[in-house]
C-alpha positions in Angstrom: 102.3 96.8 111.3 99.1 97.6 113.0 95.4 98.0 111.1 94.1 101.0 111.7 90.5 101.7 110.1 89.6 105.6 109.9 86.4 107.1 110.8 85.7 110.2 109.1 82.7 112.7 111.2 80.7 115.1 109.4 77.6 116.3 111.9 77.5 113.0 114.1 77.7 110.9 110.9 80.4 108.7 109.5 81.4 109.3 106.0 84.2 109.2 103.5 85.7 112.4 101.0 87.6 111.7 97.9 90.9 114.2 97.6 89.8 115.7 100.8 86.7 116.9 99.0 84.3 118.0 101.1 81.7 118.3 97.9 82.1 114.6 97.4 80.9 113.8 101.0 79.6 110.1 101.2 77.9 109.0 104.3 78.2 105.3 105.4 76.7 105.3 108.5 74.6 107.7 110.9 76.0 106.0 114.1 79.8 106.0 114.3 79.9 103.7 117.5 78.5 101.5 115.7 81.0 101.0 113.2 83.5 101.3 115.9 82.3 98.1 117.9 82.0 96.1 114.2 85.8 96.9 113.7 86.5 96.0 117.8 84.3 92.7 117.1 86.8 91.3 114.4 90.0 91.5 116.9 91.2 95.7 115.7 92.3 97.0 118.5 92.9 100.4 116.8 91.5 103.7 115.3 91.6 106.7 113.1 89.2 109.5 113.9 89.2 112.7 112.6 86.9 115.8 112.8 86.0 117.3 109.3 83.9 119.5 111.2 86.4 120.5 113.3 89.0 120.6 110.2 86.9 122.9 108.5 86.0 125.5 111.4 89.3 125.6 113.1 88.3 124.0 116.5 87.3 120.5 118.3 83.6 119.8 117.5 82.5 116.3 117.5 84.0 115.4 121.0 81.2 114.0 122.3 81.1 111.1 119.0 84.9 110.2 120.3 84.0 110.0 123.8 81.6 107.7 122.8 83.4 105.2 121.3 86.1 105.7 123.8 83.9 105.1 126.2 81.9 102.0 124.5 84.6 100.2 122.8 88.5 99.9 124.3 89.8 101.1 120.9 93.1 103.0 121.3 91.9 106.1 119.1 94.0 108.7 117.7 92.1 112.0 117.0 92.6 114.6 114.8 90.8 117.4 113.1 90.7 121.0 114.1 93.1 120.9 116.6 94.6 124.3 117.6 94.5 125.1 120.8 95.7 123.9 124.2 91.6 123.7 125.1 91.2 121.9 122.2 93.6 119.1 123.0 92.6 119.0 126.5 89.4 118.6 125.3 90.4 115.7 123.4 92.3 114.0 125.7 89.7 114.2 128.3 87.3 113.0 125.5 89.8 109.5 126.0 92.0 110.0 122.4 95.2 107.9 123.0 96.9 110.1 120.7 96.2 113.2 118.4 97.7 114.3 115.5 98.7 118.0 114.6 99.3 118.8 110.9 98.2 122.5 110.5 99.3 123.7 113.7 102.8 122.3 113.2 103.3 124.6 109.9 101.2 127.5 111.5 102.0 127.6 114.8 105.2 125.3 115.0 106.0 126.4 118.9 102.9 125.1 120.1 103.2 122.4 118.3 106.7 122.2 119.9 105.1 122.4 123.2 102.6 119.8 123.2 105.4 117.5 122.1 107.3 118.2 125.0 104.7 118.5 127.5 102.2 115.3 126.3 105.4 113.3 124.8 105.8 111.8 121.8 104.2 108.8 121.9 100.9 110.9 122.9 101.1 113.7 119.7 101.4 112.1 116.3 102.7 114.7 113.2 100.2 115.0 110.5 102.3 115.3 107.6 99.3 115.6 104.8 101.0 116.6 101.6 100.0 116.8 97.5 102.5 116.9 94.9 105.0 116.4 98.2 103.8 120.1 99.4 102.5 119.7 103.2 98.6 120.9 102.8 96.8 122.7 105.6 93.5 123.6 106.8 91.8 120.7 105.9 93.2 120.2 102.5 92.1 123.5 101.4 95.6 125.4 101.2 98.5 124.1 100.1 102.0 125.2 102.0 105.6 125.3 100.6 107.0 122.9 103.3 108.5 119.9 101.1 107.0 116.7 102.9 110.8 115.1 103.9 112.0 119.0 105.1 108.9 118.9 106.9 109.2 115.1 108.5 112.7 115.9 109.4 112.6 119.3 110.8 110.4 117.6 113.5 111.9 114.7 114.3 115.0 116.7 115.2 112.4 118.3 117.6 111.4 114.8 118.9 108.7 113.5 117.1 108.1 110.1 116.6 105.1 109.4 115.1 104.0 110.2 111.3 100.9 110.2 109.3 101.5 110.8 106.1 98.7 111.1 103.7 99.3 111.7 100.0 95.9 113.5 99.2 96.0 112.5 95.7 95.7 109.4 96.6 93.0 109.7 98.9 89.7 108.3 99.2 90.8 107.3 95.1 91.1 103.1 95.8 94.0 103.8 93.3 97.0 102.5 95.6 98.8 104.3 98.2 102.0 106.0 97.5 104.7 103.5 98.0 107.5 105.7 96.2 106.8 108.5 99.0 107.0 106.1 102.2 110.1 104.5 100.9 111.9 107.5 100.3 110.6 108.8 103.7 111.5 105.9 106.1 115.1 105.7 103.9 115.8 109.4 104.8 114.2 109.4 108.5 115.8 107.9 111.2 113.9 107.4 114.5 110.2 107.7 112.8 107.2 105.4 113.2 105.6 105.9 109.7 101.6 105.4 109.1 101.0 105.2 106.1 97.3 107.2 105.0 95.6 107.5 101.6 95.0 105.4 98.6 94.4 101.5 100.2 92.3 99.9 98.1 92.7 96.0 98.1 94.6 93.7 100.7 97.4 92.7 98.8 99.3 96.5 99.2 99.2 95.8 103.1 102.7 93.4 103.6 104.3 95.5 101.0 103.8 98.3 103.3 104.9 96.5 105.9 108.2 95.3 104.0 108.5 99.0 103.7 108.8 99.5 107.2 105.7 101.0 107.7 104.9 101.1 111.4 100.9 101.3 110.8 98.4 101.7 108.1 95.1 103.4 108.0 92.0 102.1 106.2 89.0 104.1 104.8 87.2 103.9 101.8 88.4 100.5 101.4 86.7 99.2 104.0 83.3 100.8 103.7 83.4 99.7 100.2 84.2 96.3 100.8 87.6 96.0 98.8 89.2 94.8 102.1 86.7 92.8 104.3 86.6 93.0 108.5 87.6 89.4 107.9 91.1 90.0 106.1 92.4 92.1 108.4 90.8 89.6 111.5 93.2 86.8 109.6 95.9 89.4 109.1 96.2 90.6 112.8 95.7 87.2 113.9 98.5 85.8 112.0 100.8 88.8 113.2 100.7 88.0 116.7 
């Protein structure tokens, strides 16, 4: 299962929200890269950005912070946030995101989200599958949808898709636990999907049982910048993987 930690960009800055929240902005560092090269440094090999900026105002903003890192660290980022164009994606891309992950677009706009998946591939465009009370949410957790979560998953993998974060917005930002129930039902009723599972980590223990699950990656926030899970566990964790 592979570690991902998240960083979360309001105005240059890296912070955390609680349930999406953007009232409950906490800000953990003024230098992103920074945090990036601490994570690299202890052997991750792997991140989560996304662009509340961008979530909130419909379009890429903070490019420039993930081509950056990109360009500073050899992370393998995936990059999300305010996605919603074809400029926007090139913009990403050419910004050095690995991957990116839709999750409005494919409820709003599902034929261009069709579209990037056949034109980038699926192991370049990750499904953002964000969901409370198992309703998909949209626009940066402020509207909710009537897409059940599974419907949702499964619609699009019959379209091809292959990679799935799934974030239970309850859950996140909470240090409550993430929601095992959801992902086991999820990867029991999906076939061909690579799970992450998004929302809720808050101490080391929960990580092999996602991985018994099946999950295919986790990402990390809150618990990391509060020091529930230490850059050391996960050092030992990955090391002891490979």
């Amino acid at each position: 299962m592979r570690i991902i930690p998240a960083i979360d960009i309001i105005e240059g800055k890296c912070v955390r929200l609680s349930k999406g929240d953007y009232t409950t902005k906490k800000i953990y560092n003024e230098n992103p890269l920074e945090v990036a090269k601490s994570f690299e440094d202890h052997g991750i090999q792997y991140l989560h950005v996304v662009d509340l900026d961008g979530a909130k105002s419909k379009h890429i903003v903070n490019h420039q912070v993930l081509e950056q890192i990109t360009s500073k660290t050899s992370l393998k980022i995936d990059f999300g946030g305010g996605l919603k164009s074809d400029d926007d994606l090139r913009i990403a891309f050419e910004s050095g995101a690995s991957q990116v992950t839709g999750g409005s677009i494919a409820v709003r706009q599902p034929e261009l989200f069709r579209k990037w998946l056949q034109k980038y591939g699926n192991e370049k465009i990750i499904l953002g599958a964000d969901c409370i009370n198992r309703k998909i949410a949209v626009s940066g957790w402020t509207e909710n949808s009537e897409d059940d979560v599974l419907d949702f998953i499964k619609a699009y993998e019959a379209e091809g898709a292959k990679y799935v974060i799934c974030t239970d917005i309850s859950k996140d930002g909470m240090l409550a636990g993430p929601s095992f129930v959801l992902y086991e039902e999820l990867l029991q009723e999906t076939e061909t999907i690579k799970l992450i599972a998004s929302g809720g980590i808050s101490e080391f223990e929960e990580l092999p049982k996602l991985q018994e699950l099946g999950c295919e990656g986790v990402i990390i926030g809150k618990a990391i910048y509060e020091n529930r899970i230490t850059l050391k566990q996960l050092e030992n964790y990955i090391l002891n993987k490979n």
